[in-house]
C-alpha positions as CSV (number, residue, x, y, z in Angstrom):
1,X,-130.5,2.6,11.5
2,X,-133.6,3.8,13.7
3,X,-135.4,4.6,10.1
4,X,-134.4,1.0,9.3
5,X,-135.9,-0.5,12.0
6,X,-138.7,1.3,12.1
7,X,-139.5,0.4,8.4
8,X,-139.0,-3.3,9.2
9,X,-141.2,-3.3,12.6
10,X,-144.1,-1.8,10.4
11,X,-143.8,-4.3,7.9
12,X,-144.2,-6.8,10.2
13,X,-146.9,-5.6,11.9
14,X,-148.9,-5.0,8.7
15,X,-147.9,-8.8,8.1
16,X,-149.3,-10.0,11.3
17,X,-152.6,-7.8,11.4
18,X,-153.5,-9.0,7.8
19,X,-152.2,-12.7,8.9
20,X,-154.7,-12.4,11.5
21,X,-157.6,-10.8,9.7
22,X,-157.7,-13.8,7.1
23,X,-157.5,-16.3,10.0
24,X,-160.3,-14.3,12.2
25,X,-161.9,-14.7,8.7
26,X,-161.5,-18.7,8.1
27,X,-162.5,-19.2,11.9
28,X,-165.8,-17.0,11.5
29,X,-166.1,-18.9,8.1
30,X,-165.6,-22.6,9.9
31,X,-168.1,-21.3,12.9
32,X,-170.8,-20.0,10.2
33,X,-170.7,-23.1,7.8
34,X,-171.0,-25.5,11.1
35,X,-174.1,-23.3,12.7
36,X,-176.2,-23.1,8.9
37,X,-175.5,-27.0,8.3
38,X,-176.6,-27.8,11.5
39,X,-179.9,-26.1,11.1
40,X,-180.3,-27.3,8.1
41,X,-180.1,-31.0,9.5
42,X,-182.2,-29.9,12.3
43,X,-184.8,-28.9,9.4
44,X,-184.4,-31.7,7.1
45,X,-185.0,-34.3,10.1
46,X,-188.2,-32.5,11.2
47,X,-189.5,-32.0,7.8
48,X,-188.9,-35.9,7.2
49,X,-190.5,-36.7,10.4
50,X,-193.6,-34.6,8.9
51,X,-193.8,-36.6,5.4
52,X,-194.2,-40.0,6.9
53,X,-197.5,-38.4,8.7
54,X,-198.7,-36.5,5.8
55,X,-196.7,-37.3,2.6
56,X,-195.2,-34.8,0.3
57,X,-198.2,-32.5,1.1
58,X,-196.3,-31.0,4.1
59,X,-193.4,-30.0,2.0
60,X,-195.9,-27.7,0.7
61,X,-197.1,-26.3,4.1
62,X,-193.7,-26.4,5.9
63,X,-192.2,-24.3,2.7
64,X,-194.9,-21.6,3.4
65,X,-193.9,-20.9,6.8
66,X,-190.1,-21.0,6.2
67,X,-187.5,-17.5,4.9
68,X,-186.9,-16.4,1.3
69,X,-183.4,-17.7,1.0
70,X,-184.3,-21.4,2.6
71,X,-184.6,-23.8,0.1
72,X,-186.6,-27.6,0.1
73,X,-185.8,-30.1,-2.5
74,X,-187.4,-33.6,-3.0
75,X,-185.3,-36.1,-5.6
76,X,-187.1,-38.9,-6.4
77,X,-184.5,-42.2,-6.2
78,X,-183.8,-41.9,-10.0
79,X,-182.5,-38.6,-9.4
80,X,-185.4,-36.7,-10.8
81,X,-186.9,-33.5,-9.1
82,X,-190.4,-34.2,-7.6
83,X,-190.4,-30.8,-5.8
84,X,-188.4,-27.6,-5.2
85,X,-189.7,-24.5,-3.5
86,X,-187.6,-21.6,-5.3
87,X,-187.1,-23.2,-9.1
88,X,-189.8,-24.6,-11.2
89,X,-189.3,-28.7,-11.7
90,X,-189.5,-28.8,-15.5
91,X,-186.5,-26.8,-15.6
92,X,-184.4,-28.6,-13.9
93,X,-182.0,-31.0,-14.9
94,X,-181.2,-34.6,-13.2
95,X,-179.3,-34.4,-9.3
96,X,-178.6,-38.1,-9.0
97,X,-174.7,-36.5,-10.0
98,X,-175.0,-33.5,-7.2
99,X,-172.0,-34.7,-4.5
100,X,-174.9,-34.3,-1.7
101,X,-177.8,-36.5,-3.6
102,X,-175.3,-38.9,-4.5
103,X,-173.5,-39.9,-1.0
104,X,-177.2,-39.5,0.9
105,X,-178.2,-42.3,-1.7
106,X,-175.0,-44.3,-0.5
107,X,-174.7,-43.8,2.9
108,X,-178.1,-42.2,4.2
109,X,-177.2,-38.5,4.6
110,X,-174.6,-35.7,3.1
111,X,-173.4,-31.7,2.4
112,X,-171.7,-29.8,0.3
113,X,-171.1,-26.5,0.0
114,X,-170.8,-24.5,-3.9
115,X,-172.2,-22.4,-6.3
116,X,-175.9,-23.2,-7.4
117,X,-176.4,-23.5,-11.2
118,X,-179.8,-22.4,-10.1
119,X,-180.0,-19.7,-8.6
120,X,-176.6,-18.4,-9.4
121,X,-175.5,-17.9,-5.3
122,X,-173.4,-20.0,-2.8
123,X,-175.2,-22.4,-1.5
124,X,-175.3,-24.8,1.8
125,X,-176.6,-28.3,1.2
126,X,-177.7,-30.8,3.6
127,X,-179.4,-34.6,1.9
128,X,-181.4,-36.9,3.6
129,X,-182.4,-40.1,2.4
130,X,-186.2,-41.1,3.2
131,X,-187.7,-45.0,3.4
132,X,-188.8,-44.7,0.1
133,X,-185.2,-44.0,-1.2
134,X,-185.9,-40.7,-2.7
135,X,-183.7,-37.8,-1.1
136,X,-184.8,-34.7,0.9
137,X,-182.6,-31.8,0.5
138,X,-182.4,-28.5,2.4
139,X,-180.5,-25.6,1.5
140,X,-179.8,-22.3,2.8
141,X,-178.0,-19.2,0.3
142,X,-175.0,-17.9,2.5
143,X,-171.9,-15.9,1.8
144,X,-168.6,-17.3,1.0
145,X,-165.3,-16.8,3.0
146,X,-164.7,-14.4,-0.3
147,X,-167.2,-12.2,0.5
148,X,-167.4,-12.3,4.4
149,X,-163.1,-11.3,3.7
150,X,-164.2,-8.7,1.4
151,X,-167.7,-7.5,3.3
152,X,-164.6,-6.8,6.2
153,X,-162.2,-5.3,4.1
154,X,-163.3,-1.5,5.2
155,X,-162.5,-2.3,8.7
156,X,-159.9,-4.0,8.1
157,X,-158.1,-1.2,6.7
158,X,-159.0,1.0,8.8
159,X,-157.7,-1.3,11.7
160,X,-154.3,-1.3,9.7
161,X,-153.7,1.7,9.4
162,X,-154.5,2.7,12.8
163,X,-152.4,0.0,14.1
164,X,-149.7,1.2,11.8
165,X,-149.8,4.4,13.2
166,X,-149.9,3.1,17.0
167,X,-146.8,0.6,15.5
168,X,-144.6,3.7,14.3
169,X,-145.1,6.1,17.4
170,X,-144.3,2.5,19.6
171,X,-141.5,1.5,17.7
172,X,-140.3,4.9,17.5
173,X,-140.2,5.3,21.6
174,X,-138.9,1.6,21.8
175,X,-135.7,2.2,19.6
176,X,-135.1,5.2,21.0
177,X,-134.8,3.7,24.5
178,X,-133.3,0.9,23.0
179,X,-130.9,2.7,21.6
180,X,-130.1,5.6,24.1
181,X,-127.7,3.9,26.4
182,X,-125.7,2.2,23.2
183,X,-125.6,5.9,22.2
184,X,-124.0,7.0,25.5
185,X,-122.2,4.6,25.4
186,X,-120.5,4.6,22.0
187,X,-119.6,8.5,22.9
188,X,-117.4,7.5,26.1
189,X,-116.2,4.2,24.5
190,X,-113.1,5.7,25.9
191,X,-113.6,5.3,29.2
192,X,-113.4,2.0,31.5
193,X,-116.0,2.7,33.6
194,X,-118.9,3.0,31.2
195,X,-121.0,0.2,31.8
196,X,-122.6,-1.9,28.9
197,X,-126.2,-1.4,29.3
198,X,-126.6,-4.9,27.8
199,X,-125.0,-8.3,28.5
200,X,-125.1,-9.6,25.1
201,X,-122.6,-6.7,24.2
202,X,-119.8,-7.4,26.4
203,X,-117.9,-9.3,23.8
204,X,-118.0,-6.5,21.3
205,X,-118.0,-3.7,23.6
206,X,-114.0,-5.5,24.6
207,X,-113.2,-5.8,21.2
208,X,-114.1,-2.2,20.4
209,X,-112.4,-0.9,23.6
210,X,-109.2,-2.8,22.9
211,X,-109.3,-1.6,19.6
212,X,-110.1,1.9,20.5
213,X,-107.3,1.9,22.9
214,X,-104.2,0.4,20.0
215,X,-105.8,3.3,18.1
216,X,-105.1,5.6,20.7
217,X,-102.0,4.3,21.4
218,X,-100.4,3.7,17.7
219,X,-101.7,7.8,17.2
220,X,-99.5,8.6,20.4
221,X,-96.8,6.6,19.1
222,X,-96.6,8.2,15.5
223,X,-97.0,11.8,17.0
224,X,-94.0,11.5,19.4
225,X,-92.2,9.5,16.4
226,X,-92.9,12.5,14.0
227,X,-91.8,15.1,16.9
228,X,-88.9,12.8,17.1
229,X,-87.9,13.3,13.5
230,X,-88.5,17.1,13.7
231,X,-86.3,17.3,16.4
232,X,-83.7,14.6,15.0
233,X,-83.7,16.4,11.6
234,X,-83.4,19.7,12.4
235,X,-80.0,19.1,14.3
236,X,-78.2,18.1,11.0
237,X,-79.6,21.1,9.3
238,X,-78.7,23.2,12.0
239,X,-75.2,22.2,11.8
240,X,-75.4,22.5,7.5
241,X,-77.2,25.4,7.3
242,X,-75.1,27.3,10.2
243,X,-72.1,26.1,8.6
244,X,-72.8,26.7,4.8
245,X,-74.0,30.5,6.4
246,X,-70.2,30.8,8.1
247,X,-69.0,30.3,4.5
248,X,-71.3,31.9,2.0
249,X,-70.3,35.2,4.4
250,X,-66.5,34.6,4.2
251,X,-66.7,34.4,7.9
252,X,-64.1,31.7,7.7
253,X,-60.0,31.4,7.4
254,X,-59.1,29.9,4.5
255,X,-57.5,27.2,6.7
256,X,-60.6,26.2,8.8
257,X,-62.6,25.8,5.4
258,X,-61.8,22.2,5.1
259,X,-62.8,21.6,9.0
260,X,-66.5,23.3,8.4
261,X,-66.7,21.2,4.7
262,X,-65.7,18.1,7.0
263,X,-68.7,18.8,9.1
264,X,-71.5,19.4,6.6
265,X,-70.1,16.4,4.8
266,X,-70.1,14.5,8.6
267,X,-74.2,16.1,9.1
268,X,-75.2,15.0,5.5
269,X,-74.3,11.9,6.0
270,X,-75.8,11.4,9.6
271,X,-79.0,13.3,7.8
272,X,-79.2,10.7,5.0
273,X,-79.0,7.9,7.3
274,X,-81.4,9.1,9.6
275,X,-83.8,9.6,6.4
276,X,-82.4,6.0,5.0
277,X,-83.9,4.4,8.9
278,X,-86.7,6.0,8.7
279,X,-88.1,5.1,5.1
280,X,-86.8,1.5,5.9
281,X,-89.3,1.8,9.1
282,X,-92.3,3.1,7.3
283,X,-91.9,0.5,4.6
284,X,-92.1,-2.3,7.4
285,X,-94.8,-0.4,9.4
286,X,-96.9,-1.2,6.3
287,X,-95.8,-4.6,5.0
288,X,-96.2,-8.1,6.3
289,X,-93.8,-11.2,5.6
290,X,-95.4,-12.1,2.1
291,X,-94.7,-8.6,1.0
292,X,-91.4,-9.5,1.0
293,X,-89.1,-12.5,-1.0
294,X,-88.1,-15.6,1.3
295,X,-85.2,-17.7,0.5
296,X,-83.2,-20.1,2.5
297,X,-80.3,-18.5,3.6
298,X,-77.1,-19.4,6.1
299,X,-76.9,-17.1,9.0
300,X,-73.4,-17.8,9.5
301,X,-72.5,-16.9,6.1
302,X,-73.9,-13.8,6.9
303,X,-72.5,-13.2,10.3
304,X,-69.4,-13.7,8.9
305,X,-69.9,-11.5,6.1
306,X,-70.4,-9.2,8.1
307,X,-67.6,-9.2,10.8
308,X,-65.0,-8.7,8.0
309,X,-66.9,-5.6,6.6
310,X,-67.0,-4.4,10.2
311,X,-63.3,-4.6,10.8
312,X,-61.9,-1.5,9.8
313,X,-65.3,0.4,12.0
314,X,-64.2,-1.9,15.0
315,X,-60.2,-1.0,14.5
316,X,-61.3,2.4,14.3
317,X,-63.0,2.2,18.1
318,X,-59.7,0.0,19.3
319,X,-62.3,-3.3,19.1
320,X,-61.6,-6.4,18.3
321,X,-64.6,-8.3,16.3
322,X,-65.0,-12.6,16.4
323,X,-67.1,-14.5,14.5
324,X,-67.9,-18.0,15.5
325,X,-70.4,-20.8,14.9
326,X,-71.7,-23.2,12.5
327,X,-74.1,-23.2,9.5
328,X,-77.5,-22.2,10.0
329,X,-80.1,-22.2,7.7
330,X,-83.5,-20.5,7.9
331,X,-86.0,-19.2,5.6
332,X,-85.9,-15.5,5.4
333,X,-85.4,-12.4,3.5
334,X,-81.4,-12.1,3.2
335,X,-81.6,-8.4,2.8
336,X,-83.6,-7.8,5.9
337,X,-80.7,-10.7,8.1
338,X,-77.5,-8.6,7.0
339,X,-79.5,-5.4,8.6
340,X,-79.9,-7.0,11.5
341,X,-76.6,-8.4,12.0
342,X,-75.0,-5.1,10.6
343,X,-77.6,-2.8,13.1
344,X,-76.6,-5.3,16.5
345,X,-72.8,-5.4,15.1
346,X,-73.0,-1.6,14.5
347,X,-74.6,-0.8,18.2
348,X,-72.1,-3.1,19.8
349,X,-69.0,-1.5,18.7
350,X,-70.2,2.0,19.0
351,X,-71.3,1.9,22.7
352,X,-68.2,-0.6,23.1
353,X,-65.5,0.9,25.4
354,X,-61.8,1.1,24.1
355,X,-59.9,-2.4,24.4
356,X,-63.3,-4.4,24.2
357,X,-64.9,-7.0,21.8
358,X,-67.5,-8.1,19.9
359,X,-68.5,-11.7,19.8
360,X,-71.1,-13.2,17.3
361,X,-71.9,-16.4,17.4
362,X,-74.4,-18.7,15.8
363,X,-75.9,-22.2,16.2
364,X,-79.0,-23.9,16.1
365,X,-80.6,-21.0,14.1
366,X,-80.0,-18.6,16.6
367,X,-78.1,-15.2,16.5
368,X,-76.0,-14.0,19.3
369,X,-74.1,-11.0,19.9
370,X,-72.0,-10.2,22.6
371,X,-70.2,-7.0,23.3
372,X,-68.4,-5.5,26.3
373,X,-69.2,-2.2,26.6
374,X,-71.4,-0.1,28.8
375,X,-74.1,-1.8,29.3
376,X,-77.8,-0.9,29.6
377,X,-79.4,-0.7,32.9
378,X,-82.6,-3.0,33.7
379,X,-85.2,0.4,33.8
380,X,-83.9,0.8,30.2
381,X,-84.0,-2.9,28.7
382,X,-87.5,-2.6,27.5
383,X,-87.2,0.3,25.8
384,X,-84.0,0.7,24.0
385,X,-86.3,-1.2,21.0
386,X,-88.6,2.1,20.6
387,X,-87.9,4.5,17.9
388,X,-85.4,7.4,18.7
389,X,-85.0,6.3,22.6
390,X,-81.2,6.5,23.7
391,X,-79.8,5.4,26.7
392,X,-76.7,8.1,26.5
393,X,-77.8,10.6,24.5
394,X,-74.7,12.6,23.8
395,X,-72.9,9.5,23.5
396,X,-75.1,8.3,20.4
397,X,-75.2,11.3,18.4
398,X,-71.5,11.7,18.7
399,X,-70.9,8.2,17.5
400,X,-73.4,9.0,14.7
401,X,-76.3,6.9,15.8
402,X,-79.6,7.7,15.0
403,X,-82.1,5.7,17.9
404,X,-83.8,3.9,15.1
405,X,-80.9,0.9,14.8
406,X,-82.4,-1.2,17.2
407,X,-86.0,-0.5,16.2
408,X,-85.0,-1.9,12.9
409,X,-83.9,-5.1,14.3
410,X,-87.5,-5.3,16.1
411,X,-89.3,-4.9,13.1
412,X,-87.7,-7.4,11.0
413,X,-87.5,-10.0,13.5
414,X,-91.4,-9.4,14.0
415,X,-91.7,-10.3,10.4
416,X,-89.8,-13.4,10.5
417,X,-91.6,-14.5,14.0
418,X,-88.3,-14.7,15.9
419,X,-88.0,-14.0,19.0
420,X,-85.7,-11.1,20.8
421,X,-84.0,-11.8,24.5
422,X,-81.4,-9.2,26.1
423,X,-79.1,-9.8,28.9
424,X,-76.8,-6.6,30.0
425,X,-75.5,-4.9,32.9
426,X,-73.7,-1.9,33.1
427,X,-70.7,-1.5,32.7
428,X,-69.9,-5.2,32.3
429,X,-71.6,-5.3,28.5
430,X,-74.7,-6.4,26.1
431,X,-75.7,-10.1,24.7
432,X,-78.7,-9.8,22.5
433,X,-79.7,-13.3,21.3
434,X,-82.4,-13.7,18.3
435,X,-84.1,-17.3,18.2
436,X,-85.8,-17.5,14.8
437,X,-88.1,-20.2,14.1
């Protein structure tokens, strides 16, 4: 970046000194042409004042007394050359077409400034018609702005490239200043009391900082979720690998064989649906709602779907299960709304307390789920939504839940932009309600 810039300041400065050489050069130019036209007027007027005394004769005497590269030109009214101090007459052609000759004939008096035929140099011309109608001419051999540019060229390199020189050890000192504090500042981005050096960075500098601190965050959150999942999977393969050891050794009665099978079986399943959570969650930790297919679908249908399936778990736990409601349609992935109803129903009857019930009810597109179990204390609400969090530890692994249930449910009601509201007190029971749009 600081090579960048340096590149581009250098370029512009060569820009500008050269910009300002060729307009130094036209202003010197525009001064010059003004100072040799005005003394050639000065000389023409005097020299006419001369020839009405003495006639053309003091053409001859004033031309004597002036420099090398002056010039004196007499044009008689037919545009003939009566006299000319620097060209012989007879070689001359007719100047009644020069632009000078002709508008001095016309209007008493003009200039021009071009390349002599002549004499082969750029020439100043100043015309002056005289009483008798023929046209005195002065003219003075001077250089062009070409030349005056290119008689400065030399110097005007050299002042280049020592200003380019002066221009990289500047902007060299500049941008490093410049960019110093933004330096300083970019290697404690971290930390909120870094000022911004400049004001004009605020904006960015709060977008950088929020962004640095959800990157921060999300890595905190996928390091305790993958020392969750160590910890999570190793019990299960504990369990298997202890009691597939117990048996491979013969360590076991023939009787208590079936109990230890019954166990790995009970740990391979709880292992596969802890593995089956935490694919599903990965798979929504990169999708968004176009990723997956939308249909309209009829919550109740669902709902009710799902209570029946869930009978024989909530006889199992001494629960009763109700479904009630009215149709209810939404647009919505229908895979992704039996998880969630299966997930709430699943969580309610497992932390349910024997003799209790489940209640689900929808209306008005919204889900509700009712339990009366134990209950979740406020200090808990807001986080029985994270991955792997358990109110009652002991409780959930020995009901086979993994922590990821409820995490599930966030997830895909984040995709379908509903909204999540829980009311619970211990010991009294749970109502999760889901308001999609």
């Amino acid at each position: 970046m600081k090579h960048f810039i340096n590149i581009r300041i250098m370029i512009l400065s060569t820009a500008a000194i050269l910009m300002t050489a060729v307009f130094c050069t036209l202003a010197y130019y525009n001064v010059l042409r003004k100072e040799v036209m005005d003394n050639l007027k000065v000389c023409a007027r005097l020299l006419s004042d001369k020839m009405m005394i003495n006639g053309e004769e003091a053409l001859e005497d004033y031309a004597h007394d002036l420099y090398d590269d002056f010039r004196l030109t007499l044009i008689r009214p037919d545009g003939s050359v009566a006299f000319d101090n620097v060209a012989k007459i007879e070689g001359l052609d007719n100047h009644k077409d020069r632009v000078e000759i002709n508008q001095a004939m016309k209007e008493g008096e003009g200039e021009s400034v071009r390349r002599s035929a002549t004499i082969n140099h750029t020439n100043y011309y100043y015309a002056i018609r005289l009483k008798d109608g023929s046209v005195l001419r002065t003219s003075r051999e001077s250089h062009s702005m070409i030349n005056i540019f290119l008689h400065a060229m030399p110097l005007i390199i050299i002042v280049v490239i020592i200003l380019i020189i002066v221009c990289y050890f500047v902007s060299r000192e500049l941008i490093k200043r410049l960019l110093k504090p933004i330096e300083a500042l970019a290697d404690n981005i971290g930390r909120e009391d870094q000022e911004c050096p400049y004001p004009e960075l605020e904006p960015v500098l709060g977008h950088i900082r929020k962004q640095h601190h959800d990157i921060v965050e999300h890595a905190k959150v996928r390091q305790e979720f993958t020392a969750n999942v160590s910890h999570e999977l190793k019990t299960p393969l504990t369990a298997i690998s202890g009691y597939a050891e117990l048996i491979e050794n013969g360590l076991v009665r023939e009787e208590d064989t079936y109990k230890f099978a019954g166990e790995i079986h009970k740990s391979a399943s709880r292992l596969l649906t802890l593995i089956n959570d935490i694919l599903r969650l990965s798979e929504f930790d990169v999708s968004v709602r176009d990723d997956f297919e939308m249909e309209e679908v009829n919550i109740y249908d669902i709902a009710r779907t799902c209570g029946e399936m869930m009978e024989l778990k909530a006889k199992d736990h001494d629960v009763t299960i109700k479904v009630e409601g009215e149709d209810s349609f939404i647009t919505a992935n229908k895979d992704m709304m039996e998880e969630i109803v299966y997930n709430l129903c699943d969580n309610a009857i497992r932390y349910n307390r024997p003799g209790g019930r489940v209640e689900i009810i929808v209306k008005d597109k919204t889900l509700h789920i009712k339990d009366t179990g134990i209950g979740i204390s406020e200090e808990y609400q807001d986080r029985v939504f994270e991955r792997f969090f358990r109110v009652d530890k002991s409780r959930s692994r020995k009901t086979g839940g993994t922590g990821l249930g409820l995490a599930i449910v966030k997830h895909i009601a984040s995709i379908h932009e509903a909204a999540i509201h829980m009311e619970s007190q211990p010991g009294k029971g749970t109502e999760i309600t889901i308001c999609f749009p």
